[in-house]
C-alpha atoms as a printed R data frame, in Angstrom:
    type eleno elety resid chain resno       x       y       z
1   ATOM     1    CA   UNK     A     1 -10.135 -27.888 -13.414
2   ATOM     2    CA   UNK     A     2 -13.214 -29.315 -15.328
3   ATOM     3    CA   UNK     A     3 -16.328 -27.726 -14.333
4   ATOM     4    CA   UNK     A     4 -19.397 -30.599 -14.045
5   ATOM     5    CA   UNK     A     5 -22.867 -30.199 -15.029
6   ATOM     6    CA   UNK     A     6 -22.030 -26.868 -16.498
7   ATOM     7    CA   UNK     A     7 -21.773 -26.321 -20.347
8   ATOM     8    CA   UNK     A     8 -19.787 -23.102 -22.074
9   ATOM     9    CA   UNK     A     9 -22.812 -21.642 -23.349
10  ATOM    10    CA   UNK     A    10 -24.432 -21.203 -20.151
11  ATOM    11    CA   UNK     A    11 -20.916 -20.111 -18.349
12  ATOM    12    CA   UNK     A    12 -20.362 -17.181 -20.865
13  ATOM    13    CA   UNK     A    13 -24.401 -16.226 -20.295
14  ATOM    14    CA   UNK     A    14 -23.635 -16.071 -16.792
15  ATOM    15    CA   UNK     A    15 -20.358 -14.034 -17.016
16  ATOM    16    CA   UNK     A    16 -22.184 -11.540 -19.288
17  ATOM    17    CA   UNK     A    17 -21.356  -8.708 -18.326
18  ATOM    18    CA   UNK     A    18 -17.692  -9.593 -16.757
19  ATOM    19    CA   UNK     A    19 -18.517  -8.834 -12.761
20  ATOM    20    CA   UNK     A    20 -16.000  -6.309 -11.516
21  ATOM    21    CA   UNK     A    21 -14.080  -8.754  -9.572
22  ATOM    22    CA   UNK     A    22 -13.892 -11.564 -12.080
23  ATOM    23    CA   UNK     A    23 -11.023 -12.187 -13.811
24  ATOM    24    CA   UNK     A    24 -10.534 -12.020 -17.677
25  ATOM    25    CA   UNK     A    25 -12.669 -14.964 -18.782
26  ATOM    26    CA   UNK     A    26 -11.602 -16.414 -22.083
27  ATOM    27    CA   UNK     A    27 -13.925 -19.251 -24.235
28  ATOM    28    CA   UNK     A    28 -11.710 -21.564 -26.282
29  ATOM    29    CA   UNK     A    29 -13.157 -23.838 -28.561
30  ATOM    30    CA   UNK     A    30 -10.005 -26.897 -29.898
31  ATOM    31    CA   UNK     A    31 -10.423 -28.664 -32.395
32  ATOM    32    CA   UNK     A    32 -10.774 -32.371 -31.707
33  ATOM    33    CA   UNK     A    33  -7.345 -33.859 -33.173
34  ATOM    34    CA   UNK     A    34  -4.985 -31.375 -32.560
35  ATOM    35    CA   UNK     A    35  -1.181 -31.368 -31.940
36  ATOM    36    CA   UNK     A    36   0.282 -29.594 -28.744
37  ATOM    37    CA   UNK     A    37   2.227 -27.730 -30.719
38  ATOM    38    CA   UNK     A    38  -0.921 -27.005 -33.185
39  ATOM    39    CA   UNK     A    39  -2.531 -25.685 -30.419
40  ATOM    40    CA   UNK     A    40  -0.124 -23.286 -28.584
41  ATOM    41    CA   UNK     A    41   0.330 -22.041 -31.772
42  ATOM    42    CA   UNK     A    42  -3.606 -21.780 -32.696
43  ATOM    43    CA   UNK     A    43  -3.964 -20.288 -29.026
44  ATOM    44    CA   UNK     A    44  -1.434 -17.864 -29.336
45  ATOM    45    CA   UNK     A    45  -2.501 -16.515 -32.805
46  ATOM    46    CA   UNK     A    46  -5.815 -16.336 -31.509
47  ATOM    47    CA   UNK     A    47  -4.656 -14.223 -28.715
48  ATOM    48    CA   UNK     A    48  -2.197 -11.643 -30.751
49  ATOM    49    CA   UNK     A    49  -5.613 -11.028 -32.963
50  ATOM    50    CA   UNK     A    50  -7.633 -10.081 -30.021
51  ATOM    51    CA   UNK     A    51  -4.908  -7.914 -28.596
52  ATOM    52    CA   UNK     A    52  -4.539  -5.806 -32.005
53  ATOM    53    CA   UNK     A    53  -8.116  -5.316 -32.026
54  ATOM    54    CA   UNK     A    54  -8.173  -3.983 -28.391
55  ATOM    55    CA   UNK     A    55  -5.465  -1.339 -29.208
56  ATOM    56    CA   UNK     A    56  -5.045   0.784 -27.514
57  ATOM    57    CA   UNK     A    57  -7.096  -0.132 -24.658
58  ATOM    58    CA   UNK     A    58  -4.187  -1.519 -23.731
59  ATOM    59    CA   UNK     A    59  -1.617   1.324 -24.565
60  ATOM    60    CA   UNK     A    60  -4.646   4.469 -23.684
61  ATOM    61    CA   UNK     A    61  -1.831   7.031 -24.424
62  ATOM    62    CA   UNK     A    62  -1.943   5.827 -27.537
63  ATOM    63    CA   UNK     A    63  -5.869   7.377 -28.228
64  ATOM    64    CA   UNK     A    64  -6.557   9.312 -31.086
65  ATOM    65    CA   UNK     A    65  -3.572   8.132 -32.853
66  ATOM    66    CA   UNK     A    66  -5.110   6.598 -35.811
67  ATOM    67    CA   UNK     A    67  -3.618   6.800 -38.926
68  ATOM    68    CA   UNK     A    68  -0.210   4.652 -39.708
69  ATOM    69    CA   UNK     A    69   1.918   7.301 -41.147
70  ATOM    70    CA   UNK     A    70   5.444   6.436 -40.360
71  ATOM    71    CA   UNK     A    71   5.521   8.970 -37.668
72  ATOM    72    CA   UNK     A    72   2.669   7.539 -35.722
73  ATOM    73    CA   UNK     A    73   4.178   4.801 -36.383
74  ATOM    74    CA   UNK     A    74   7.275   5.583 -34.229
75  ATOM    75    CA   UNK     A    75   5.036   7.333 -31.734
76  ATOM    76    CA   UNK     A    76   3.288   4.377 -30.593
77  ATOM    77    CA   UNK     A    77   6.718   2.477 -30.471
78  ATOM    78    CA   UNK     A    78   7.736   4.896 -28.198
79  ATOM    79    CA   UNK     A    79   4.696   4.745 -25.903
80  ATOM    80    CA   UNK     A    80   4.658   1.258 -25.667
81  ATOM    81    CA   UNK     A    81   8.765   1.186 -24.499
82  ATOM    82    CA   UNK     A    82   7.874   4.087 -21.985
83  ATOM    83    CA   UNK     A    83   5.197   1.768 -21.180
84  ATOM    84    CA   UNK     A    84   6.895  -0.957 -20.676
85  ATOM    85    CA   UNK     A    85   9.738   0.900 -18.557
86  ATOM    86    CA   UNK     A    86   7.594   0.985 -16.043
87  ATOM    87    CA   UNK     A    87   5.535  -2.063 -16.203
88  ATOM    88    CA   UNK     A    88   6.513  -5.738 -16.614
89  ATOM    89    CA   UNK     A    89   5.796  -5.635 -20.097
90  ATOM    90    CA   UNK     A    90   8.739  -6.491 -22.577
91  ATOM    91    CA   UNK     A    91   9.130  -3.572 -24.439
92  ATOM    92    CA   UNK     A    92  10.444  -5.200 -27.770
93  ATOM    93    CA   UNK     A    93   7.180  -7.250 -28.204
94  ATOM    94    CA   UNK     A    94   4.877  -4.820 -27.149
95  ATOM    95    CA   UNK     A    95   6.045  -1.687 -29.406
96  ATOM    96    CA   UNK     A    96   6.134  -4.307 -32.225
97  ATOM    97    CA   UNK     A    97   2.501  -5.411 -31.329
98  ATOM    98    CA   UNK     A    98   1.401  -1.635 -30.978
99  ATOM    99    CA   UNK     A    99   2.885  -0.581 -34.358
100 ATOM   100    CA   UNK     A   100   1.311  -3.788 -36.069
101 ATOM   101    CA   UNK     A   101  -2.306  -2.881 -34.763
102 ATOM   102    CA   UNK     A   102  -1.688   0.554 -36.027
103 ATOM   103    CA   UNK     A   103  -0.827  -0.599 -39.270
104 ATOM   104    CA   UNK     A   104  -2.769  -3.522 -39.408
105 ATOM   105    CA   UNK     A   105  -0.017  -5.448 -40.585
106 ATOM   106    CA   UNK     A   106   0.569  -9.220 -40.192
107 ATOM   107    CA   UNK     A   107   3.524 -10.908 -38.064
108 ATOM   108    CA   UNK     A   108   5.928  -8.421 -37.186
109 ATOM   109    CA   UNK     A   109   9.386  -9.677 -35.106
110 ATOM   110    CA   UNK     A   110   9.825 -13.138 -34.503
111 ATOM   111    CA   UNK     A   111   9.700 -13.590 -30.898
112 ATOM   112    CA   UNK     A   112  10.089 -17.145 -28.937
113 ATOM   113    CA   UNK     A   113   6.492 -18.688 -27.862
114 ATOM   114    CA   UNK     A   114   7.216 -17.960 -23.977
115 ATOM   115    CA   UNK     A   115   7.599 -14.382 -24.721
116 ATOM   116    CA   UNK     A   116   4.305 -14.021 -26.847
117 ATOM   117    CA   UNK     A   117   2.593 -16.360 -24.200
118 ATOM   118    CA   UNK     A   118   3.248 -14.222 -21.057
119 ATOM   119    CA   UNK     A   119   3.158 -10.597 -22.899
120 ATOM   120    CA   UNK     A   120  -0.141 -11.481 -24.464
121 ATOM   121    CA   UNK     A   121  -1.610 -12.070 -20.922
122 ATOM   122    CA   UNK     A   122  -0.220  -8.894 -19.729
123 ATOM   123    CA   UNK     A   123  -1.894  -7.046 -22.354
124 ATOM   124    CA   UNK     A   124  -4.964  -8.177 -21.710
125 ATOM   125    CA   UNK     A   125  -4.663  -7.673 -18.209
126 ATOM   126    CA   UNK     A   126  -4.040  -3.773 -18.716
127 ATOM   127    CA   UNK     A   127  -6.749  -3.534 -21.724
128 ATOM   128    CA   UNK     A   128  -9.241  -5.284 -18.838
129 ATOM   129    CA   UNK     A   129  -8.068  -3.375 -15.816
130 ATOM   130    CA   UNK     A   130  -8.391  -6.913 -13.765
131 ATOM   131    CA   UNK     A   131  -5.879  -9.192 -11.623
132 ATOM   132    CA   UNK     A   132  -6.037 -12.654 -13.553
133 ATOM   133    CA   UNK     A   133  -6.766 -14.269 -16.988
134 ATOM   134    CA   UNK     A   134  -8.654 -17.530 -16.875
135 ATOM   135    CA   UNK     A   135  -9.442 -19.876 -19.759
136 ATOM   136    CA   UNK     A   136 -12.680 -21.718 -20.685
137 ATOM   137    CA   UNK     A   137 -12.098 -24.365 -22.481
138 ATOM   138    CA   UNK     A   138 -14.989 -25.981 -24.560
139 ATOM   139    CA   UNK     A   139 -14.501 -29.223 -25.091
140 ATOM   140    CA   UNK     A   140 -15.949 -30.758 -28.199
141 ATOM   141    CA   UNK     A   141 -18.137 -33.585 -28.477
142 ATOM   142    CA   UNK     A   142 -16.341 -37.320 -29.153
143 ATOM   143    CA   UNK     A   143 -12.738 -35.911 -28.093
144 ATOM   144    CA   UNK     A   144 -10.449 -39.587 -28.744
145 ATOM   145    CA   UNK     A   145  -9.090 -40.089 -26.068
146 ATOM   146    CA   UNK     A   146  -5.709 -40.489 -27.599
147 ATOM   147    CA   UNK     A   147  -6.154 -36.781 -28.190
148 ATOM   148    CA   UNK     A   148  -6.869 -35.592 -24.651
149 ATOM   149    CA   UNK     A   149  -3.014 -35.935 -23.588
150 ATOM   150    CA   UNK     A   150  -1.962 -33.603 -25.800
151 ATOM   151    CA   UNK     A   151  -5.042 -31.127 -25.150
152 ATOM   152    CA   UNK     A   152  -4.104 -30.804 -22.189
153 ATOM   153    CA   UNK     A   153  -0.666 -30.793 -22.010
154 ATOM   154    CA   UNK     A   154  -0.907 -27.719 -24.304
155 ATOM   155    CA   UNK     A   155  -3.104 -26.112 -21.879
156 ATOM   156    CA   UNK     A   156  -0.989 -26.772 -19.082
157 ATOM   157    CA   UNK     A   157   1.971 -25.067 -20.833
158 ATOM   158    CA   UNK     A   158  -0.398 -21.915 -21.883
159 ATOM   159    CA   UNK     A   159  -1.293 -21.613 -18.097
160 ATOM   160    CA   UNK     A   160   2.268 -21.998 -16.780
161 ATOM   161    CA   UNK     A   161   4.324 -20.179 -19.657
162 ATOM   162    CA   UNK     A   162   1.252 -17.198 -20.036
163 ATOM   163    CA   UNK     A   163   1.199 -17.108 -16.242
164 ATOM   164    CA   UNK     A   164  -2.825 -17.615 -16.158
165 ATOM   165    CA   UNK     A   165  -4.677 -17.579 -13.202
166 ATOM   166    CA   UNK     A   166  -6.394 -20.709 -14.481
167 ATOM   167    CA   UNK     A   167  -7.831 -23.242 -16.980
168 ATOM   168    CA   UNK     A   168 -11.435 -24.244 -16.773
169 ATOM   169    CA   UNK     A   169 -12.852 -27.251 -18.516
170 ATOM   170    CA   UNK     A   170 -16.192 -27.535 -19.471
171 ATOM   171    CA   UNK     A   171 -18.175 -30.640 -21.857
172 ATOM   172    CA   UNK     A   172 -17.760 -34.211 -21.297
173 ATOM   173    CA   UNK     A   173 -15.329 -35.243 -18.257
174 ATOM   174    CA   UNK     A   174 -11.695 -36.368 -19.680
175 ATOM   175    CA   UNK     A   175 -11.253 -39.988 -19.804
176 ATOM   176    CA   UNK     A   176  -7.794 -40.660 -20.403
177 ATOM   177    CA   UNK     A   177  -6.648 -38.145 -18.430
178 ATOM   178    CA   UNK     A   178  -6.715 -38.335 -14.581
179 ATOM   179    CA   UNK     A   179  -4.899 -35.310 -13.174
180 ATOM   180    CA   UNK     A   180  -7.578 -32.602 -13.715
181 ATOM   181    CA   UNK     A   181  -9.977 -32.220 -10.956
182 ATOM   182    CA   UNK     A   182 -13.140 -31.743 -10.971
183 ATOM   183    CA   UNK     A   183 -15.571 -29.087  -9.107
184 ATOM   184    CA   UNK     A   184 -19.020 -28.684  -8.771
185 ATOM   185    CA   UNK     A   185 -20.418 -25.219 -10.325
186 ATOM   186    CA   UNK     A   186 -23.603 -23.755  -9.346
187 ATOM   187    CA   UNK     A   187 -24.807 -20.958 -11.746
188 ATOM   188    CA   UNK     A   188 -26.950 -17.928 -11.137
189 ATOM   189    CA   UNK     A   189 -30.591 -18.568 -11.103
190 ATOM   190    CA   UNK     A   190 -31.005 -15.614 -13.837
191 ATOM   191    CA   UNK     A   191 -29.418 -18.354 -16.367
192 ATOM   192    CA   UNK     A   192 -32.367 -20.450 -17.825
193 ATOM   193    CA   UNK     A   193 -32.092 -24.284 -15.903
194 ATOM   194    CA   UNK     A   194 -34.828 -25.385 -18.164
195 ATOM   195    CA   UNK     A   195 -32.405 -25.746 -21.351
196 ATOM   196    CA   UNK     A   196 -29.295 -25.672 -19.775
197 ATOM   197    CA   UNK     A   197 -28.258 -29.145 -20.485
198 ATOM   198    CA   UNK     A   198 -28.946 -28.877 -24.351
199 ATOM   199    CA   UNK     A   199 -25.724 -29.075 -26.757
200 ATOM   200    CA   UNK     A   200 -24.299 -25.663 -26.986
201 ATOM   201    CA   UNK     A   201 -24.096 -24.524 -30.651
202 ATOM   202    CA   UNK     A   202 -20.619 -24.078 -32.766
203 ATOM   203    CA   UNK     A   203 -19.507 -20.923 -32.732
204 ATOM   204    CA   UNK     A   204 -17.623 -19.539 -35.517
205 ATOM   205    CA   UNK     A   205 -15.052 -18.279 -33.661
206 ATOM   206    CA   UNK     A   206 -12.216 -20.540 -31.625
207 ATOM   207    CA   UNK     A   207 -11.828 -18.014 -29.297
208 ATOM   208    CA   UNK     A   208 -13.987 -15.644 -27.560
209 ATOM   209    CA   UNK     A   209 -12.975 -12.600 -25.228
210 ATOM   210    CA   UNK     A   210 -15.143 -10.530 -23.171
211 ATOM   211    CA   UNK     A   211 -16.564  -7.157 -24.494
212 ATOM   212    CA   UNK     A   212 -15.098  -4.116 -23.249
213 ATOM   213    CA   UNK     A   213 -16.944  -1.485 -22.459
214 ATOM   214    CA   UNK     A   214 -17.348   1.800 -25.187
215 ATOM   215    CA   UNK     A   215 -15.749  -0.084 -27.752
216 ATOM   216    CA   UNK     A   216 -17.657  -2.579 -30.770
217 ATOM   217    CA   UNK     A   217 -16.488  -6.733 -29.554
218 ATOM   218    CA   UNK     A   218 -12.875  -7.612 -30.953
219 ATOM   219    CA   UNK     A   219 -14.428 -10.398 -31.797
220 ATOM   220    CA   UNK     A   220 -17.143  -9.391 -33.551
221 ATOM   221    CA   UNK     A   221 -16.230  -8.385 -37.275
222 ATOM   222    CA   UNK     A   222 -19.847  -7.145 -37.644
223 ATOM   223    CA   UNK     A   223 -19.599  -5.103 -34.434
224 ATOM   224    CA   UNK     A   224 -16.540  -3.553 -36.179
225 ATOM   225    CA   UNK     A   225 -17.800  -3.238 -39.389
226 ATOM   226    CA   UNK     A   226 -20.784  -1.346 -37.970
227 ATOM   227    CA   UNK     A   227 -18.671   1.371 -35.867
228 ATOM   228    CA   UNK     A   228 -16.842   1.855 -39.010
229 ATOM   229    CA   UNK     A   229 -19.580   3.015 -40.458
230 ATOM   230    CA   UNK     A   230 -21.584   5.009 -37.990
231 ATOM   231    CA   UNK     A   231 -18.265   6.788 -37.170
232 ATOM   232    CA   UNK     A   232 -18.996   8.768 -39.802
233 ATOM   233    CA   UNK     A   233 -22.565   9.267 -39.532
234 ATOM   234    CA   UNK     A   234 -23.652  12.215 -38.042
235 ATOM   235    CA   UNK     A   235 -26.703  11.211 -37.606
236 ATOM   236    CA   UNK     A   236 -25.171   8.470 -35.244
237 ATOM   237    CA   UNK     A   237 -24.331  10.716 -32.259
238 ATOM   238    CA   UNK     A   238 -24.387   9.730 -28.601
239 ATOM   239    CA   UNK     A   239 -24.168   5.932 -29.236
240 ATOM   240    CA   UNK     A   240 -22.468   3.648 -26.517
241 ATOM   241    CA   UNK     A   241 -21.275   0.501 -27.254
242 ATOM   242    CA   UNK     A   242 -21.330  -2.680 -24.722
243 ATOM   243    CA   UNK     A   243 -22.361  -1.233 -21.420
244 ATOM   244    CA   UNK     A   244 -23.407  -2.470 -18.461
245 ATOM   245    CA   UNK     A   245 -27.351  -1.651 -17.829
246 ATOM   246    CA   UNK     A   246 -28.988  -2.106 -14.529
247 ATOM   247    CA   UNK     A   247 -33.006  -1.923 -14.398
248 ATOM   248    CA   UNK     A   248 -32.580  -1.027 -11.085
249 ATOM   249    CA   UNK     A   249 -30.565  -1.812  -7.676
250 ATOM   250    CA   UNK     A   250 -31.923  -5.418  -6.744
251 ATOM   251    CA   UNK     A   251 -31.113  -6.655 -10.329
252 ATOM   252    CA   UNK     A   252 -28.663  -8.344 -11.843
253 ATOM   253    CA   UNK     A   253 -26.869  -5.882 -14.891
254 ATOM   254    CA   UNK     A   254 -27.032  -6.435 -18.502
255 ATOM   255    CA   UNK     A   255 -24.905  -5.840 -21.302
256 ATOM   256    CA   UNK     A   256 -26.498  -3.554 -24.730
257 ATOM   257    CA   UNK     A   257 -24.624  -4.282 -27.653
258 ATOM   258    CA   UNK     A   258 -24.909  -0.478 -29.015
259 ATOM   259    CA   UNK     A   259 -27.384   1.486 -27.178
260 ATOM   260    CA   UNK     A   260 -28.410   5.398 -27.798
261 ATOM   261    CA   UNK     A   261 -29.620   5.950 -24.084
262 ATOM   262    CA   UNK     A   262 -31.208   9.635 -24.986
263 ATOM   263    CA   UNK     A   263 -33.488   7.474 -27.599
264 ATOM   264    CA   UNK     A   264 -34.173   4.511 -25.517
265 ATOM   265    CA   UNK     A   265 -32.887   2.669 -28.263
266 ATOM   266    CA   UNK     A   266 -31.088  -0.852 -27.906
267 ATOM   267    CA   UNK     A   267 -29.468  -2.072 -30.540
268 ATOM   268    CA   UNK     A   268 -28.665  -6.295 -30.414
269 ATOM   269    CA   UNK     A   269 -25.744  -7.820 -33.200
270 ATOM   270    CA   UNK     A   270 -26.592 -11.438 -32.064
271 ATOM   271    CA   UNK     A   271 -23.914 -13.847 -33.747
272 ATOM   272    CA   UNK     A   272 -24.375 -17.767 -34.583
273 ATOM   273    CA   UNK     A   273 -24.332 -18.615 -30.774
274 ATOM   274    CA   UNK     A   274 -27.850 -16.751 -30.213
275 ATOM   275    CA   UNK     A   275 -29.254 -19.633 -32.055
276 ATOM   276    CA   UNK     A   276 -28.229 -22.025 -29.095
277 ATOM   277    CA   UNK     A   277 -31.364 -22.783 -26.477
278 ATOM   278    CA   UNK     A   278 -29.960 -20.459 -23.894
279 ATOM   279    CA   UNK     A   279 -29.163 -17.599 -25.706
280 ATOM   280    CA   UNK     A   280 -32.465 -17.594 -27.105
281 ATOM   281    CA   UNK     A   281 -34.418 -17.587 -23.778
282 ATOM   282    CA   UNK     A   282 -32.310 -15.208 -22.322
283 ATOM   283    CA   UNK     A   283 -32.756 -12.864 -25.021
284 ATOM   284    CA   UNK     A   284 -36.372 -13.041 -25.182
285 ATOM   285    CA   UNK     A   285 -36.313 -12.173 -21.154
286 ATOM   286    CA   UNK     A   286 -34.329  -9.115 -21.795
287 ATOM   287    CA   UNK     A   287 -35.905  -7.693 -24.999
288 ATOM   288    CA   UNK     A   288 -39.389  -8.067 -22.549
289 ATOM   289    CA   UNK     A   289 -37.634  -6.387 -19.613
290 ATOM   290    CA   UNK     A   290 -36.213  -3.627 -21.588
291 ATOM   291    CA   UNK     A   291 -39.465  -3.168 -23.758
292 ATOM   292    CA   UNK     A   292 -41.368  -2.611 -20.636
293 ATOM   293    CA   UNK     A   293 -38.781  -0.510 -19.315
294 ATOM   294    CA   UNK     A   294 -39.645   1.781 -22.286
295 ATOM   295    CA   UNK     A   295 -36.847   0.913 -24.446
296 ATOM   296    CA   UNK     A   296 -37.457  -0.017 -27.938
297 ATOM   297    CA   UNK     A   297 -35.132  -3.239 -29.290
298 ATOM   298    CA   UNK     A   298 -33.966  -3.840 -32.854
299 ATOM   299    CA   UNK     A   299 -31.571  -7.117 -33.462
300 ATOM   300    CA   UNK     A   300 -29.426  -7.648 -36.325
301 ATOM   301    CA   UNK     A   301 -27.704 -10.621 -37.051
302 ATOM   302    CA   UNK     A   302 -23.794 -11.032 -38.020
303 ATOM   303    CA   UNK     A   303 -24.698 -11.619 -41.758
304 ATOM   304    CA   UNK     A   304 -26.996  -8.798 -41.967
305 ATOM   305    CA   UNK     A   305 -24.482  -6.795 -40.990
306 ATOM   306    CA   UNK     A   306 -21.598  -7.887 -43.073
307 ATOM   307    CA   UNK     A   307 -23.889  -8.320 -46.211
308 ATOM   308    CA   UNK     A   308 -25.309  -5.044 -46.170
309 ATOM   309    CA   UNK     A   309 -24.040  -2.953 -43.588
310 ATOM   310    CA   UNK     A   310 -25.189   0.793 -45.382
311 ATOM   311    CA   UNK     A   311 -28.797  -1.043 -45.138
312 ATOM   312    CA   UNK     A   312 -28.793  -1.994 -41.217
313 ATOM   313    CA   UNK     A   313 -27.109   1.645 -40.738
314 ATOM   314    CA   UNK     A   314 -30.118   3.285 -42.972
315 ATOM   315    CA   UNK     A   315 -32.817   1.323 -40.798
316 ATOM   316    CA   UNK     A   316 -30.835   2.964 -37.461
317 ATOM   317    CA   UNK     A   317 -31.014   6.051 -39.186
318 ATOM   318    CA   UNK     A   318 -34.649   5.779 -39.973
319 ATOM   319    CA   UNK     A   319 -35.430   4.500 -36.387
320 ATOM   320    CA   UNK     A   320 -33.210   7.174 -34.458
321 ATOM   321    CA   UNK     A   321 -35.163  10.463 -36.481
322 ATOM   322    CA   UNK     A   322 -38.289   8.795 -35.676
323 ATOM   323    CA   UNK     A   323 -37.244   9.014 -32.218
324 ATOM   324    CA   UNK     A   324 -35.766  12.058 -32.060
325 ATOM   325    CA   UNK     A   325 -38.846  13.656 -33.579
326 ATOM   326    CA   UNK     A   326 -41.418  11.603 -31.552
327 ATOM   327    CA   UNK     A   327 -39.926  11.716 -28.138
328 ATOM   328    CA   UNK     A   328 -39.324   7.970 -26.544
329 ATOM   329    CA   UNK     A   329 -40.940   6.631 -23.550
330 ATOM   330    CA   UNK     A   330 -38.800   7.104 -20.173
331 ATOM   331    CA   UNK     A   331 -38.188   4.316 -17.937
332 ATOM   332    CA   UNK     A   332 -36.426   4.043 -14.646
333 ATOM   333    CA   UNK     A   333 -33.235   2.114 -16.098
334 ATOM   334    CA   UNK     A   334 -29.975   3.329 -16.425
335 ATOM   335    CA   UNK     A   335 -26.281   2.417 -17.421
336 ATOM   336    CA   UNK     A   336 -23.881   2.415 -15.301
């Protein structure tokens, strides 16, 4: 289905945080000449990376096993077969895809397309808790329309082998291609209308997943590289990563990259797409909203974060004593 007047940038602002009763909502970004079989294969890569970084959301009796010794190794094979016993999960591919994000190691067993397709989606149905997995696809600027055919084709066999609940266009309507409908989307007025028809910026990643809450983005190397590194900071206690935040019970929730509630302290790890139009007016609402809800705000970008991460963490450390010694403001906000 292609989604009119409505651009990714602006969809993913609105499904920030993922409502409870949305489905998994997944932002795909093609290239504009690709194969079919480029990309299923792109797509499915894309997804096997996202599922080893969610481990073990997916597999929870799998928490606190952490270091790849041969025998955690095995252990985590055998959870994900008991798992799968009684699931619908195959248990070959998921015990090889829980030992692999143990290990961090690279393609395990070679398994046919249609099995990584519709395993994939189940594991990010259990790491989600939710019913269905829908794709957003972003589609770029001056797609040929020789290349639209096999867009979508691949798409088509991603939703029917993976079992999706849907694929949702969004960009410039299809030309060559006359079997996608088209709907009509009206977004929340909380997403600025003012900019919402401005280009949407490229994002360095093809694919983007939702956060999950308590744990740094999948996507986000910086949010990664960051909770490696405050894991062992004392100093770094009582920090919560993406949670929902509600000012109150008339307002529409909020998502905190990494926030220290007991300080009042928000932390922001804004990647590229914070430079797009939206992002940008929509943070500069929330940074006001939480500022005069007594919270102070500090932003980082990606490439402060992967260039010096010991630096951003000693300006958090600074900050948080500061804080802790001072006393912060309270305000009536709260996460939920």
């Amino acid at each position: 289905m292609h989604l009119s007047d409505v651009d990714a940038e602006a969809l993913a602002i609105a499904l920030d945080p993922l409502p409870r009763d949305a489905p998994v909502v997944l932002t795909y970004r093609p290239r504009a000449t690709a194969t079919q079989p480029a990309i299923v294969a792109e797509v499915l890569g894309l997804l096997e990376a996202s599922a080893v970084a969610l481990f073990p959301a997916w597999l929870p009796e799998a928490t606190g096993i952490t270091e790849p010794s041969d025998a955690n190794v095995a252990a985590v094979r055998a959870l994900a077969s008991r798992l799968a016993g009684r699931s619908r999960h195959f248990g070959p591919f998921l015990a090889d895809l829980a030992a692999r994000a143990l290990t961090g190691a690279g393609p395990g067993a070679s398994f046919q397309p249609e099995v990584r397709a519709a395993g994939l989606t189940r594991v990010l149905l259990a790491a989600y808790s939710r019913a269905d997995v829908v794709v957003v696809v972003d589609l770029p600027d001056g797609l040929p329309a020789a290349h639209e055919t096999p867009l979508i084709a691949a798409l088509e066999w991603l939703a029917f082998r993976g079992g999706l609940g849907g694929v949702w266009l969004t960009g410039a309507p299809l030309s060559d291609v006359d079997r996608v409908q088209s709907q009509r989307v009206e977004l929340p007025a909380a997403v600025p209308t003012e900019t919402r028809r401005d280009p949407a910026p490229t994002a360095d990643e093809a694919l983007a997943i939702p956060s999950l809450g308590g744990r740094p983005n999948p996507n986000s190397a910086a949010e990664q590289l960051l909770e490696k590194v405050l894991s062992s900071r004392v100093w770094a206690h009582g920090r919560a990563w993406n949670q929902p935040f509600s000012f109150g019970p008339l307002t529409n929730q909020i998502r905190i990259d990494l926030l220290w509630e007991a300080e009042h302290t928000a932390v922001e790890v804004d990647g590229p797409e914070h430079r797009g139009p939206l992002h940008y007016a929509t943070d500069r609402t929330r940074d006001v909203l939480l500022q005069t809800a007594g919270y102070a705000v500090l932003r980082f970008t990606n490439d402060q974060v992967l260039g010096d991460v010991n630096a951003v963490a000693h300006q958090l450390e600074l900050f948080l004593s500061t804080r802790r010694v001072t006393g912060r403001s309270e305000g009536s906000s709260h996460v939920e």
